[in-house]
Residue frames as qw, qx, qy, qz and C-alpha x, y, z in Angstrom:
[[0.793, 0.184, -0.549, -0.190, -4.70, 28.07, -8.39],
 [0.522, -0.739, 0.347, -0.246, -4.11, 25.57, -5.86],
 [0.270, 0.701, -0.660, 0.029, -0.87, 23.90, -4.92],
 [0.996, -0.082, 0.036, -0.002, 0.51, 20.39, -4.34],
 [0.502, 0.623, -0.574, 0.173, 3.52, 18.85, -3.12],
 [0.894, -0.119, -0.415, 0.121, 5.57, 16.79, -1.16],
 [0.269, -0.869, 0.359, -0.209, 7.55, 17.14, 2.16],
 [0.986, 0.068, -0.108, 0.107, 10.48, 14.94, 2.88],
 [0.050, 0.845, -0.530, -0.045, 14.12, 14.74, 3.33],
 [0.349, -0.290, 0.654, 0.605, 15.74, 13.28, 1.06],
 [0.632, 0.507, 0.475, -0.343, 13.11, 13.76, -1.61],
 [0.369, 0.641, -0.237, -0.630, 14.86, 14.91, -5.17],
 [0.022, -0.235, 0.945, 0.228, 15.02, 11.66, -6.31],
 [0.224, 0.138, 0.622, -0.738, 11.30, 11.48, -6.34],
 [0.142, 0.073, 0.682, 0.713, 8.50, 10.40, -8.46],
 [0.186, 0.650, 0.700, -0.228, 5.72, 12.00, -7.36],
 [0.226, 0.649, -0.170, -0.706, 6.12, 15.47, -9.37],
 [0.034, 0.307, -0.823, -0.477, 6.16, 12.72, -12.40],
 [0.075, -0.360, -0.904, -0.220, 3.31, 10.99, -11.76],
 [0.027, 0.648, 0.469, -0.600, 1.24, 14.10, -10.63],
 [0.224, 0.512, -0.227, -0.798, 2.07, 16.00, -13.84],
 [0.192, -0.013, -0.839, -0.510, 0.79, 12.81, -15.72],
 [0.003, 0.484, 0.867, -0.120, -2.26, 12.40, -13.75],
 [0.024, 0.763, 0.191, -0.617, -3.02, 15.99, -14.42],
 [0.603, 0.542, 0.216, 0.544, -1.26, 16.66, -17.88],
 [0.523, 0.241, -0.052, 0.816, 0.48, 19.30, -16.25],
 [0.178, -0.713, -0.354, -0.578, -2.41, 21.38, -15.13],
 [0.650, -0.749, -0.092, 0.089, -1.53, 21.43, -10.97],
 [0.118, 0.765, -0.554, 0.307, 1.18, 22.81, -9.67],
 [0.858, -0.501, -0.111, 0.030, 3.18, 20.10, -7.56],
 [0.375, 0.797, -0.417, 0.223, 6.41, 20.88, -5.68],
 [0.776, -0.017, -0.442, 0.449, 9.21, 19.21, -3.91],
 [0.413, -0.824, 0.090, -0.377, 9.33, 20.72, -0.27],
 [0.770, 0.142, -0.443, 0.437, 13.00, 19.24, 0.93],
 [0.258, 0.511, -0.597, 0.562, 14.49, 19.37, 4.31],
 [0.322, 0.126, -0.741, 0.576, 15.46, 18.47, 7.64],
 [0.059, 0.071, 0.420, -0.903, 13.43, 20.74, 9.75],
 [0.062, -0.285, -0.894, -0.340, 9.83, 19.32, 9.27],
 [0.043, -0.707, -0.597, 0.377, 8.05, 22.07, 11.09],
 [0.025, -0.434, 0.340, 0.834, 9.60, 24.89, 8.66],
 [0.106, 0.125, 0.897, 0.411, 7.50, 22.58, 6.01],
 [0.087, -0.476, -0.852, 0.201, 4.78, 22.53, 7.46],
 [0.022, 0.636, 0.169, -0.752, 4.61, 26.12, 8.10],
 [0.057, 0.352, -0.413, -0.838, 4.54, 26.38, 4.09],
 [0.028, -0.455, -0.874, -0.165, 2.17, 23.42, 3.61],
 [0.083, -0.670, -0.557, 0.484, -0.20, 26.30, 5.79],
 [0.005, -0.500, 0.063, 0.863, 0.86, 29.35, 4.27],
 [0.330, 0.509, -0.403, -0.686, 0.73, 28.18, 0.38],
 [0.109, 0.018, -0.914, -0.391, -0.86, 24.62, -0.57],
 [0.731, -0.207, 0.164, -0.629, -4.10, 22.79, -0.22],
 [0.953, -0.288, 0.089, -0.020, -2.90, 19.38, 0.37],
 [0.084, 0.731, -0.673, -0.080, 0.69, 17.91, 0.63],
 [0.902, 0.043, -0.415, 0.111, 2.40, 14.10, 0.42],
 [0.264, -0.740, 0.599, -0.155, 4.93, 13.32, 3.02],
 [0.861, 0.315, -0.390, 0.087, 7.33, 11.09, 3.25],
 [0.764, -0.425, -0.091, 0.477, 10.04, 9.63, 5.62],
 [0.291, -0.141, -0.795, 0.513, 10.88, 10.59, 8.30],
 [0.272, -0.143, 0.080, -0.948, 8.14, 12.84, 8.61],
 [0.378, -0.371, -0.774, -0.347, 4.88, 10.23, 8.30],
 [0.459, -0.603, -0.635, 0.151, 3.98, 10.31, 12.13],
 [0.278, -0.374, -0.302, 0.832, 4.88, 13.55, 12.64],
 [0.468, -0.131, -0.287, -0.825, 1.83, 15.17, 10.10],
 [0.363, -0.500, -0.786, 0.024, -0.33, 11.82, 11.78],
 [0.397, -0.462, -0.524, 0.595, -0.01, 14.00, 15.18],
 [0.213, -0.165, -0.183, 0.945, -1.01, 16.85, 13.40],
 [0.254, -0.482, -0.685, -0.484, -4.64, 16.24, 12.07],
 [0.442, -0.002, 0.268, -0.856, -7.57, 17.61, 13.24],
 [0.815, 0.015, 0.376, -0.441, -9.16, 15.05, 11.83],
 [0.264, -0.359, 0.861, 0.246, -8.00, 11.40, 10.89],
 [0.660, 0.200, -0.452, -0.566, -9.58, 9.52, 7.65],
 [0.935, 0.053, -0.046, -0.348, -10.93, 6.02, 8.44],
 [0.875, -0.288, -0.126, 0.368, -7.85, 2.83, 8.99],
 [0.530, 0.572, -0.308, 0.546, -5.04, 5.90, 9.00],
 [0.391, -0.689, 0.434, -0.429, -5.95, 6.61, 12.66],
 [0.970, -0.224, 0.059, 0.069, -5.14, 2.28, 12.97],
 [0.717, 0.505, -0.165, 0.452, -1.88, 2.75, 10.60],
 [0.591, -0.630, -0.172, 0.473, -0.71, 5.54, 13.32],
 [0.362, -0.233, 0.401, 0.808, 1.48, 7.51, 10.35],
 [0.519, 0.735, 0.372, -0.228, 0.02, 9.82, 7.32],
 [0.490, -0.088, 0.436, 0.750, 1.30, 10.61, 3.98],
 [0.033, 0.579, 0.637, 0.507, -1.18, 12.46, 3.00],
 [0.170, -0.533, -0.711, 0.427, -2.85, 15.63, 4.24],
 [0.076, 0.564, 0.535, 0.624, -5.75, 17.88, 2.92],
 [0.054, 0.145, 0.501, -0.852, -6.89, 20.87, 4.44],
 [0.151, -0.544, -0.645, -0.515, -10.77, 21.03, 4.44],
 [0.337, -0.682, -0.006, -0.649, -13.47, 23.64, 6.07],
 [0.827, -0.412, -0.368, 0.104, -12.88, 21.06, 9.53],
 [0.465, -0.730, 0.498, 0.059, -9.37, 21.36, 9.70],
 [0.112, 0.565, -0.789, -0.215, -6.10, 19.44, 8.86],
 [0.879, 0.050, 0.093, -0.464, -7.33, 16.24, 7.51],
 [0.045, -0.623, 0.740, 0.252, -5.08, 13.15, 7.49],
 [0.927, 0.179, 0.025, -0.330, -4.82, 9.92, 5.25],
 [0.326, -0.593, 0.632, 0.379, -2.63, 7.51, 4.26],
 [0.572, 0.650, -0.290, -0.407, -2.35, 6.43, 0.88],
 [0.021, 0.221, -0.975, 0.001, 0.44, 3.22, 1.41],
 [0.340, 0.098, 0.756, -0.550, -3.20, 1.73, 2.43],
 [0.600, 0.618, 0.064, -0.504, -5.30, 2.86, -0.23],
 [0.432, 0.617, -0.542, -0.374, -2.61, 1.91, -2.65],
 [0.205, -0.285, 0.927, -0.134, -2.68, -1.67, -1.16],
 [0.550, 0.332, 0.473, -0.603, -6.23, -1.78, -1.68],
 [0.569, 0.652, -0.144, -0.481, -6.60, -1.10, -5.20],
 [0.314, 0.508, -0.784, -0.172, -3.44, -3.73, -6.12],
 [0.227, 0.162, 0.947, -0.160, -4.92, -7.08, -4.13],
 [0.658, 0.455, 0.361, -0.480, -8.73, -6.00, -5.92],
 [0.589, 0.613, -0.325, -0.415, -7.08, -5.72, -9.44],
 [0.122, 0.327, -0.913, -0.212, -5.15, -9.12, -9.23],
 [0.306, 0.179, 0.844, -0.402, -8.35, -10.45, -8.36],
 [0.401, 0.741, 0.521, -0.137, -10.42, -8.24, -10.71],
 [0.420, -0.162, 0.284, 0.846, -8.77, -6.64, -13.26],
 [0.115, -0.464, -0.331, -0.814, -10.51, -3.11, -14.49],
 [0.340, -0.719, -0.581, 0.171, -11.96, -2.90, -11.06],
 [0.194, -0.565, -0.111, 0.794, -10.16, 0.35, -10.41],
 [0.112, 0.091, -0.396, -0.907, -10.95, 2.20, -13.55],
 [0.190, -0.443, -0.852, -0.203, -14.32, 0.98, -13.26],
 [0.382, -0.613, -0.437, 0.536, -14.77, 2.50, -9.54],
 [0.213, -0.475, -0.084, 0.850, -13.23, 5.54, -10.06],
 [0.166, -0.313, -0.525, -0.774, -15.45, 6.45, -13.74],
 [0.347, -0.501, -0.729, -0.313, -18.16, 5.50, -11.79],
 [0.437, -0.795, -0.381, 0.180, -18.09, 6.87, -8.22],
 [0.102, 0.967, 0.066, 0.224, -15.09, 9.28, -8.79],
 [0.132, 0.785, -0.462, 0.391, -12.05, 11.14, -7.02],
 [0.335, -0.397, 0.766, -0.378, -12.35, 8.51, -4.09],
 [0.868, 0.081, -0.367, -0.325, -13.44, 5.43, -6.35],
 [0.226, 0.310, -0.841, 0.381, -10.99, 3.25, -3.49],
 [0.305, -0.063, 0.724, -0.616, -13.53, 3.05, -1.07],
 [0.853, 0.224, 0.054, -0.468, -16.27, 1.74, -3.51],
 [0.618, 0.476, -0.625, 0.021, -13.11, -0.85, -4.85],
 [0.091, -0.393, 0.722, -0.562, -12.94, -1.70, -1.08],
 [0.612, 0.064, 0.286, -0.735, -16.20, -2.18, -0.41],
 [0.726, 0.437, -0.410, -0.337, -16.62, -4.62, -3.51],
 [0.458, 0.290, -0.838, -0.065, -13.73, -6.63, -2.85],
 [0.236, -0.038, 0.746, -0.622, -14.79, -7.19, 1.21],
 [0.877, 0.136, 0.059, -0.457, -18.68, -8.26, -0.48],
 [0.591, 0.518, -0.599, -0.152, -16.39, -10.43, -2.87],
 [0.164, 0.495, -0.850, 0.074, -13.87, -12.34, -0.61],
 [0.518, -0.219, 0.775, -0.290, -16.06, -15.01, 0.30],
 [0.731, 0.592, -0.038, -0.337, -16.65, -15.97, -3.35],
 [0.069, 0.756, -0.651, -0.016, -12.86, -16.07, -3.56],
 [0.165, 0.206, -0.948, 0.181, -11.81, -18.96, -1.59],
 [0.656, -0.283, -0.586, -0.383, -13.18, -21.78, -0.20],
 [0.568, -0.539, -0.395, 0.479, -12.20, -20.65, 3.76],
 [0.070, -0.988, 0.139, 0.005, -11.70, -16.96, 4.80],
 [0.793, 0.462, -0.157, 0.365, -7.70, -16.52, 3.24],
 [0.702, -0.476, 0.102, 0.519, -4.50, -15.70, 4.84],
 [0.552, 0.763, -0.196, 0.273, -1.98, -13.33, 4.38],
 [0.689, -0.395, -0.071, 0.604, 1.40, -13.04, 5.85],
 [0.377, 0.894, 0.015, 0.240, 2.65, -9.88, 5.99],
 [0.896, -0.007, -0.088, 0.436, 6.87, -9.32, 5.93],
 [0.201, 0.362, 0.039, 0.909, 8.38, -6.30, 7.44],
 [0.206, -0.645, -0.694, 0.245, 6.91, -4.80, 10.29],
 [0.210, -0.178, -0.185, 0.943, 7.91, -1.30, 10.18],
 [0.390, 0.396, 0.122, -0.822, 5.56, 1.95, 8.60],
 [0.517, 0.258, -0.401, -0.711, 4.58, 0.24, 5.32],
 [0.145, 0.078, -0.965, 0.204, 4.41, -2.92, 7.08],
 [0.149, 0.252, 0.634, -0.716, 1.87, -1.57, 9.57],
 [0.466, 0.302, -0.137, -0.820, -0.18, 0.15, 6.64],
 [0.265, 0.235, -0.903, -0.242, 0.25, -3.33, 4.95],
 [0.136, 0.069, -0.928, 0.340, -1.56, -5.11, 7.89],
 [0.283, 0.359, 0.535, -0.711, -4.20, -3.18, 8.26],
 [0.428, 0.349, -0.609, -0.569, -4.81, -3.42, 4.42],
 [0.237, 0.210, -0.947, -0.059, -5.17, -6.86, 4.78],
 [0.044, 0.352, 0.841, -0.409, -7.02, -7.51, 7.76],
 [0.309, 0.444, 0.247, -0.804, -9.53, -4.88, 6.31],
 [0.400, 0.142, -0.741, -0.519, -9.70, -6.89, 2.76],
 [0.942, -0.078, 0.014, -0.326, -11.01, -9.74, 5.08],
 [0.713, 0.402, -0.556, 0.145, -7.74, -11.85, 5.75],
 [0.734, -0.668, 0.016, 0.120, -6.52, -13.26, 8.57],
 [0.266, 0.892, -0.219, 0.292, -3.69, -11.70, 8.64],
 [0.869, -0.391, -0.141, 0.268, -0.48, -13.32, 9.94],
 [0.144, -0.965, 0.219, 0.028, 2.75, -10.68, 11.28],
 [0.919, -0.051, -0.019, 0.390, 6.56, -11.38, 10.60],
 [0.154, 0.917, -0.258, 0.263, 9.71, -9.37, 11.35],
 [0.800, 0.115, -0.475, 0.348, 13.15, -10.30, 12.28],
 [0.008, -0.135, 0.659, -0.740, 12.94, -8.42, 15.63],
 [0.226, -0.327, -0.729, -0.558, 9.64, -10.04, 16.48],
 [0.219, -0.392, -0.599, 0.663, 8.92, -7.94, 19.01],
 [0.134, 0.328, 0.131, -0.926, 7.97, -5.54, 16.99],
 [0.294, -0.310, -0.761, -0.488, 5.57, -7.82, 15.36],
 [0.253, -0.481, -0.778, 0.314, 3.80, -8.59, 18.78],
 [0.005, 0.458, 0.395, -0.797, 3.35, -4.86, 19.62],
 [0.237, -0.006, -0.558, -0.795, 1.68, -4.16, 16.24],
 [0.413, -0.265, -0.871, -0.021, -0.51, -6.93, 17.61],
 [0.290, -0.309, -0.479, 0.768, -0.95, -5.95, 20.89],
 [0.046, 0.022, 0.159, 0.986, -1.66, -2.44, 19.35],
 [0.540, 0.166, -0.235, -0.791, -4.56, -3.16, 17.37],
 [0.391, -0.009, 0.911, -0.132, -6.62, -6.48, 18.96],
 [0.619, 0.379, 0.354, -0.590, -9.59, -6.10, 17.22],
 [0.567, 0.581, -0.361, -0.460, -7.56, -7.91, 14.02],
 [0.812, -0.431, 0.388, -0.063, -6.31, -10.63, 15.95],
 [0.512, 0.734, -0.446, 0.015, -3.23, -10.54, 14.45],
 [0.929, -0.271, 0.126, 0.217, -0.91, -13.64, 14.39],
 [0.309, -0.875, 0.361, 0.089, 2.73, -13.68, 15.15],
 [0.967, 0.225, -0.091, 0.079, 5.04, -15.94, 12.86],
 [0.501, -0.720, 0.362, 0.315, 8.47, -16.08, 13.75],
 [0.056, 0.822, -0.395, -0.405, 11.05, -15.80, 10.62],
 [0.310, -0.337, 0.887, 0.056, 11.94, -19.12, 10.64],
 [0.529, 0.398, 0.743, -0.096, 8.53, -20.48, 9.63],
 [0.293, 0.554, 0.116, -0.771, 8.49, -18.15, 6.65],
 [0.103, 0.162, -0.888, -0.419, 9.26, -20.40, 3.79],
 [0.068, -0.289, -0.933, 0.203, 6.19, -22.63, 5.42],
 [0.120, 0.658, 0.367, -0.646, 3.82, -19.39, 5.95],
 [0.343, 0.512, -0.396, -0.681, 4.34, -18.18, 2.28],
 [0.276, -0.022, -0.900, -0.337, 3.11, -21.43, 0.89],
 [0.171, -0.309, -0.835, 0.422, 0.54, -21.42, 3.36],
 [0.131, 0.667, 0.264, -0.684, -1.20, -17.82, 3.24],
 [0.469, 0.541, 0.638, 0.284, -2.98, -16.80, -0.35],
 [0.064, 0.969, -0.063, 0.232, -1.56, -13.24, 0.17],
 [0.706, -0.455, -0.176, 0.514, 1.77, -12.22, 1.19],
 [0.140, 0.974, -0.015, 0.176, 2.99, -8.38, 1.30],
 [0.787, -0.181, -0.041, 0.588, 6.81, -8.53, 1.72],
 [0.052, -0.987, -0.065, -0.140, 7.64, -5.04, 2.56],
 [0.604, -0.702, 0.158, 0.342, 11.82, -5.27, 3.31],
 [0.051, 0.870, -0.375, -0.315, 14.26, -3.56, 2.21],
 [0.111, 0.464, -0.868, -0.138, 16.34, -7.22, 1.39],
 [0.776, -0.017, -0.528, -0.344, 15.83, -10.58, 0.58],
 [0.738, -0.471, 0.426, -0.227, 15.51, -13.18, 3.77],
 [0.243, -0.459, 0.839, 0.163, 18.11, -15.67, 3.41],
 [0.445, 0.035, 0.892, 0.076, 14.69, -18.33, 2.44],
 [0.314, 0.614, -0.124, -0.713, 13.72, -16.00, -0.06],
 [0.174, 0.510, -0.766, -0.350, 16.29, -18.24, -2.79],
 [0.250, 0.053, 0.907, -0.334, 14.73, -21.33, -0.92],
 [0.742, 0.292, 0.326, -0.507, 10.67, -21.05, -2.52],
 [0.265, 0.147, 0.896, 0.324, 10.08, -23.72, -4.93],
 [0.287, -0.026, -0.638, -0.714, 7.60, -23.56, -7.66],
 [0.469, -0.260, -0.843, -0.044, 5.32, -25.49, -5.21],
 [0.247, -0.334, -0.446, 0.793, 5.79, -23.12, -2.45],
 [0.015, -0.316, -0.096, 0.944, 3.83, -20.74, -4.64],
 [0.341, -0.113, -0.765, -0.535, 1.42, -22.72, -5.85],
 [0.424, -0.190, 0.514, -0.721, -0.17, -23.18, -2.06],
 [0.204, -0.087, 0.934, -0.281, -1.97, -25.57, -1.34],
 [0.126, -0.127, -0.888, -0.424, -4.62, -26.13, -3.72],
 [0.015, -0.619, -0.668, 0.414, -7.66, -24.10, -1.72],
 [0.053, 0.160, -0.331, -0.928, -7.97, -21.82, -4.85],
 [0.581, 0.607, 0.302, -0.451, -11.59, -21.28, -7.09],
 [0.625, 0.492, 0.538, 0.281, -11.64, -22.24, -10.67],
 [0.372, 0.685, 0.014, 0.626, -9.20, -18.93, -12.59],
 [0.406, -0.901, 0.092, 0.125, -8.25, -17.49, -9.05],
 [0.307, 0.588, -0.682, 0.307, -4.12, -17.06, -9.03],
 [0.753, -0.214, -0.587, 0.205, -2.57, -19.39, -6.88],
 [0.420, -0.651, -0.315, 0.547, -1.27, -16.63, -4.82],
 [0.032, 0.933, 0.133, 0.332, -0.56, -13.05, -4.70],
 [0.605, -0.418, -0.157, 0.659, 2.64, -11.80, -3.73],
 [0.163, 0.962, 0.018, 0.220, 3.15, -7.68, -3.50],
 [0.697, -0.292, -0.170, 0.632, 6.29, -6.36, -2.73],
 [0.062, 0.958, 0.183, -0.210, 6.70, -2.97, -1.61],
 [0.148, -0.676, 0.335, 0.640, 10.68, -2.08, -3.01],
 [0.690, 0.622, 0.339, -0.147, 10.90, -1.47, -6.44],
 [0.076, -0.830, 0.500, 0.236, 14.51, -0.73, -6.46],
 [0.113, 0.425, -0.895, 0.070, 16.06, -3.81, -5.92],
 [0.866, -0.209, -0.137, -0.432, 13.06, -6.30, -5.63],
 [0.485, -0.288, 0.816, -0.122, 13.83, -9.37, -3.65],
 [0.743, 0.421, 0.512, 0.090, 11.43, -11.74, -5.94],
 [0.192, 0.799, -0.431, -0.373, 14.08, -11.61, -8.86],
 [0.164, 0.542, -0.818, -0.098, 15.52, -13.88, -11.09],
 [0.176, 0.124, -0.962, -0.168, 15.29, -17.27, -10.43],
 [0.125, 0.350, 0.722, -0.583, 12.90, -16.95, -7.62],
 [0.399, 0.313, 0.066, -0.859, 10.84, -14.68, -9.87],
 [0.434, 0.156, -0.803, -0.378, 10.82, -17.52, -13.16],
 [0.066, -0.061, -0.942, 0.322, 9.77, -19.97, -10.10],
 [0.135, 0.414, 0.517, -0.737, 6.38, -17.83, -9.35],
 [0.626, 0.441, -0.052, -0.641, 4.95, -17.31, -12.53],
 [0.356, 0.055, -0.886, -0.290, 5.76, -20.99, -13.76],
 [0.150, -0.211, -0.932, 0.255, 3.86, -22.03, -10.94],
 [0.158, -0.597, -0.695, -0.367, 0.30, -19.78, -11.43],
 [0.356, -0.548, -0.345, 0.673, 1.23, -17.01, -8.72],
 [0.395, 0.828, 0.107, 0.384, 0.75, -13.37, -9.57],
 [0.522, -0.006, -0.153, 0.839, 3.91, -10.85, -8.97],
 [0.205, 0.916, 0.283, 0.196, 3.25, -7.44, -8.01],
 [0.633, 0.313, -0.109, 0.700, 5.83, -5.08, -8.17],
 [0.323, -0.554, -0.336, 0.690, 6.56, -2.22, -5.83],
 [0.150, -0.101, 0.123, 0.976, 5.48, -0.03, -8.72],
 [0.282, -0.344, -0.810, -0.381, 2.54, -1.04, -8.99],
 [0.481, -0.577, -0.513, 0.416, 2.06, -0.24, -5.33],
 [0.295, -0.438, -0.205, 0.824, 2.94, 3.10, -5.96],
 [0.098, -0.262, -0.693, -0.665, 0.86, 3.37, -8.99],
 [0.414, -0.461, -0.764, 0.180, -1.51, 2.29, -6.61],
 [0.466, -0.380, -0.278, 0.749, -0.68, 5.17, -4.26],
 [0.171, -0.265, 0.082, 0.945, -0.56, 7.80, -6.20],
 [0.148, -0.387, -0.764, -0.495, -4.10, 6.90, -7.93],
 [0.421, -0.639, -0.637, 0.088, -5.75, 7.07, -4.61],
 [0.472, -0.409, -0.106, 0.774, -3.71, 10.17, -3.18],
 [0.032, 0.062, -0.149, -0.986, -3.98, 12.73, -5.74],
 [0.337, -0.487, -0.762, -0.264, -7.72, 11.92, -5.98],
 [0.353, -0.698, -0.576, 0.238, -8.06, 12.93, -2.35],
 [0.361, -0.353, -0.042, 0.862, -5.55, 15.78, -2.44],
 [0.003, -0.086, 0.157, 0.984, -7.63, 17.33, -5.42],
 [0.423, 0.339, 0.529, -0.653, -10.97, 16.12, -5.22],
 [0.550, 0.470, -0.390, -0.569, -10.47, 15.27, -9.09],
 [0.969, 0.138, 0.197, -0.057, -10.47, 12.21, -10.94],
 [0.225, -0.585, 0.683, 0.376, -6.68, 11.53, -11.74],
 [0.631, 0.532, -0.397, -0.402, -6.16, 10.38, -15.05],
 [0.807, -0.315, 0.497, -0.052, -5.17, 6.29, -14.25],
 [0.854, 0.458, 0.112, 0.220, -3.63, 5.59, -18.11],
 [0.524, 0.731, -0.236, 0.367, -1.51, 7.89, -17.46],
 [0.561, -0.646, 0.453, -0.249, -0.21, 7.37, -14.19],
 [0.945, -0.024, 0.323, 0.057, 0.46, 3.86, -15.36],
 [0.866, 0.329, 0.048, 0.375, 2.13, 4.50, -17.81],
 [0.261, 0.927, -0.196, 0.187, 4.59, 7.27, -16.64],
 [0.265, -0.492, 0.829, 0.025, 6.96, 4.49, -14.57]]
């Protein structure tokens, strides 16, 4: 039978063995591959699995070990994912995929369970495909996003975006390491916003993917107006779309949160995103159709 699991360190706090044994009913093996020493892993990924997850701190160090890279993970730079096939070590990332699938469904809801009855174990790339025919239906100008948090899920974030069709604006409170993201990868002509303007940029952009760990100070600061935007919506679109990638401790909470849905925005939650994730991921890792009702519903 073949195996599944995750590499990582810290990992036992983890919910992929939870949402693998629901997208499976139990039928895969998936295990929890913990420590430091990320080439000892590896060696066991080789010896005894056929695909694995990773996780910090490890992402770019499985990127660097494909043989071959899957479509925007060689932009992203990092993999969480990797599948061995008759090629070689194949690598994806899944933070990407799982970005995908949440901006189509606030747009289209039942688009993913459509896709994936219909085209299967990788129904993401036909859910891609769709929205990118779609987004000029959407709005009435090619949309904005802003995306908050430059680091790994940042990066995945961006390229998400710009690949939906957004122009796609960069923010991080060392904003250097917006620019080199930039820099990185011209062909998205990614814009630089400095912190300051972010209040102004989130009212401004019809996506935003806030991907830090904490709330910015002008988090507390949106208004009901701020998240209404600016009135370049279609007839039943949301006013905006905010994801956010923690799911611990969410920044959009509380008052801020009441503000955003009084004011026609949708919320996604960082579980959602990992819902998201873990739809598209085991899919690739077993070439099956994961079960999506139950994935949903096991966080």
């Amino acid at each position: 039978m073949d195996k599944f699991g995750l590499i990582g360190d810290p990992i036992s706090t983890s919910k992929s063995p939870i949402l693998f044994k629901a997208a499976y009913d139990g039928k895969k093996q998936y295990d929890l591959i913990e420590g430091s020493d990320f080439e000892a892993s590896y060696a066991r990924f080789l010896a005894e699995y056929k695909a694995i997850n990773v996780t910090a701190p490890f992402k770019e160090f499985a990127f660097r070990k494909a043989d071959a890279i899957s479509g925007p993970c060689s932009k992203i730079g990092a993999s969480n994912l990797l599948l061995k096939t008759p090629e070689g070590i194949e690598a994806h990332n899944s933070d990407f995929t799982g970005i995908i699938l949440c901006v189509a469904e606030a747009y289209f809801p039942g688009i993913t369970a459509q896709c994936y009855e219909r085209y299967g174990s990788r129904g993401y790339i036909k859910v891609h495909q769709f929205f990118r025919d779609s987004v000029k239906h959407l709005f009435r100008e090619k949309p904005q996003a802003l995306i908050v948090g430059c680091g790994g899920a940042g990066r995945a974030a961006a390229v998400a975006a710009a690949e939906l069709g957004f122009d796609t604006a960069l923010m991080n409170r060392t904003p250097e390491k917006a620019q080199k993201i930039a820099d990185e990868l011209p062909e998205y002509n990614f814009i630089v916003d400095p912190v300051t303007d972010f209040r102004a940029a989130v009212k401004e952009c019809e996506l935003v993917i806030y991907t830090l760990p904490m709330a910015l100070d002008a988090v507390s600061d949106l208004t009901q107006e701020d998240f209404a935007g600016e009135g370049r919506y279609g007839s039943g679109q949301p006013a905006k779309v905010i994801l956010e990638a923690n799911y611990k401790t969410p920044s959009f909470s509380g008052e801020v949160l009441s503000r955003l849905n009084a004011s026609g925005a949708q919320y996604i939650p960082g579980k959602r995103w990992l819902i998201g994730q873990a739809i598209t991921g085991y899919g690739i890792m077993t070439g099956e159709q994961p079960d999506i009702n139950a994935i949903s519903s096991a966080i």
